[in-house]
C-alpha positions as CSV (number, residue, x, y, z in Angstrom):
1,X,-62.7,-12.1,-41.7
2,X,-63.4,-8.1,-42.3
3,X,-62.6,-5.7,-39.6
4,X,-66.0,-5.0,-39.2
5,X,-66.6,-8.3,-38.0
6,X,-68.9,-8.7,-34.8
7,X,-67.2,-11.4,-33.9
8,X,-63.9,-9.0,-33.5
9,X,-65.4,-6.7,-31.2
10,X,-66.9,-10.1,-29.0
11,X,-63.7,-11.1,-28.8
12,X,-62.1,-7.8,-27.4
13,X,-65.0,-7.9,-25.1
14,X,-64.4,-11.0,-23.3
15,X,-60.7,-10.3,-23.4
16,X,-60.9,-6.6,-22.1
17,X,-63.9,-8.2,-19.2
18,X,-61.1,-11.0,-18.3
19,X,-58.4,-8.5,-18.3
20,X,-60.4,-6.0,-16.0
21,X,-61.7,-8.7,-13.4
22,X,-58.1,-9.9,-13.1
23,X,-57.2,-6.7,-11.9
24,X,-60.0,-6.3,-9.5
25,X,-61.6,-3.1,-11.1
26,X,-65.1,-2.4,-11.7
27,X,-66.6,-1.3,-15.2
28,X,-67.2,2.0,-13.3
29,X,-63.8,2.3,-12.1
30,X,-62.0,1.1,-15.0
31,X,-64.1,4.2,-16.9
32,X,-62.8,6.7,-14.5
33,X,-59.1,5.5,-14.6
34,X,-59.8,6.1,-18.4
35,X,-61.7,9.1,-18.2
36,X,-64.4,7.3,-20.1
37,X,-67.9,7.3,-19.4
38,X,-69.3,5.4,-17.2
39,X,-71.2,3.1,-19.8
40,X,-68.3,3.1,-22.2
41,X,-66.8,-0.5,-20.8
42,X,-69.7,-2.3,-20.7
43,X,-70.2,-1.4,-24.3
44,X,-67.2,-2.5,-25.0
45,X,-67.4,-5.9,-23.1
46,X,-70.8,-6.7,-25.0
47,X,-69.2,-6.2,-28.1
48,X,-71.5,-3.7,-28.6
49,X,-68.4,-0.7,-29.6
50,X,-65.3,-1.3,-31.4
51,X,-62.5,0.6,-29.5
52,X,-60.0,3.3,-31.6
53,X,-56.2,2.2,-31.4
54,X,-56.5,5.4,-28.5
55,X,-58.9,3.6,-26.6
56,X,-56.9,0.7,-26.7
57,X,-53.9,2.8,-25.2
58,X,-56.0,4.0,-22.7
59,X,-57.5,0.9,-21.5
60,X,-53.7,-1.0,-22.0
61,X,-51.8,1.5,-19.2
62,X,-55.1,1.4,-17.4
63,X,-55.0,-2.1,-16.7
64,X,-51.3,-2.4,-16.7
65,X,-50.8,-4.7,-20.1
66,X,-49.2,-4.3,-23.1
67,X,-51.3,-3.1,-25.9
68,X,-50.4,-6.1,-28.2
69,X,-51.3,-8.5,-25.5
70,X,-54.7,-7.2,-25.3
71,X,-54.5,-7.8,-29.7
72,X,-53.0,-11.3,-28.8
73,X,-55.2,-12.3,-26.7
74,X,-58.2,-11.2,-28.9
75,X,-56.7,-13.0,-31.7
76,X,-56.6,-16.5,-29.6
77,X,-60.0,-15.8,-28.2
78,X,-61.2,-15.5,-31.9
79,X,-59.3,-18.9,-32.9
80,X,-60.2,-20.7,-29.8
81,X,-63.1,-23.1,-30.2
82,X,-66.6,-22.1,-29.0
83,X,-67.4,-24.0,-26.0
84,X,-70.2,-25.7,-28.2
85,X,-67.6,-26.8,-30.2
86,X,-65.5,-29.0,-27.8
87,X,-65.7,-32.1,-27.2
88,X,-67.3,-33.1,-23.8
89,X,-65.3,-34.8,-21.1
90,X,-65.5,-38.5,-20.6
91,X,-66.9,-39.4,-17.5
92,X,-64.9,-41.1,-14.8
């Protein structure tokens, strides 16, 4: 996998979206806390911007995690099967 992979920065996404709803902030709030712009988060949800190990900082003492949990949780995003993938539930 390069580090330019799409898939990386879809994973971060989802991870930093998670992260942000669990601590009841909006994209907009989450920006100013940051001192980001405004349309900088939802960039960054889409997977649409890859963030700078700054950004990460930011964003980590922001939503009150450890940077390497935010990398952690990317990486087991990433190796977690796509929903497509699993195997449906039996029915009862």
């Amino acid at each position: 996998m390069s580090l330019s992979d799409p898939k990386i920065a879809g994973a971060f996404g989802a991870v930093l979206r998670a992260t942000r709803r669990a601590r009841g902030l909006t994209q907009e709030a989450l920006a100013n806390a940051c001192e980001f712009d405004r349309t900088y988060p939802s960039l960054l949800e889409r997977g649409l911007r890859t963030p700078t190990l700054a950004t990460l900082l930011r964003l980590a003492a922001v939503l009150q995690v450890e940077p390497g949990q935010l990398v952690t949780d990317t990486l087991a995003h990433l190796s977690a099967p796509a929903a497509r993938d699993r195997e449906p539930h039996e029915r009862r």
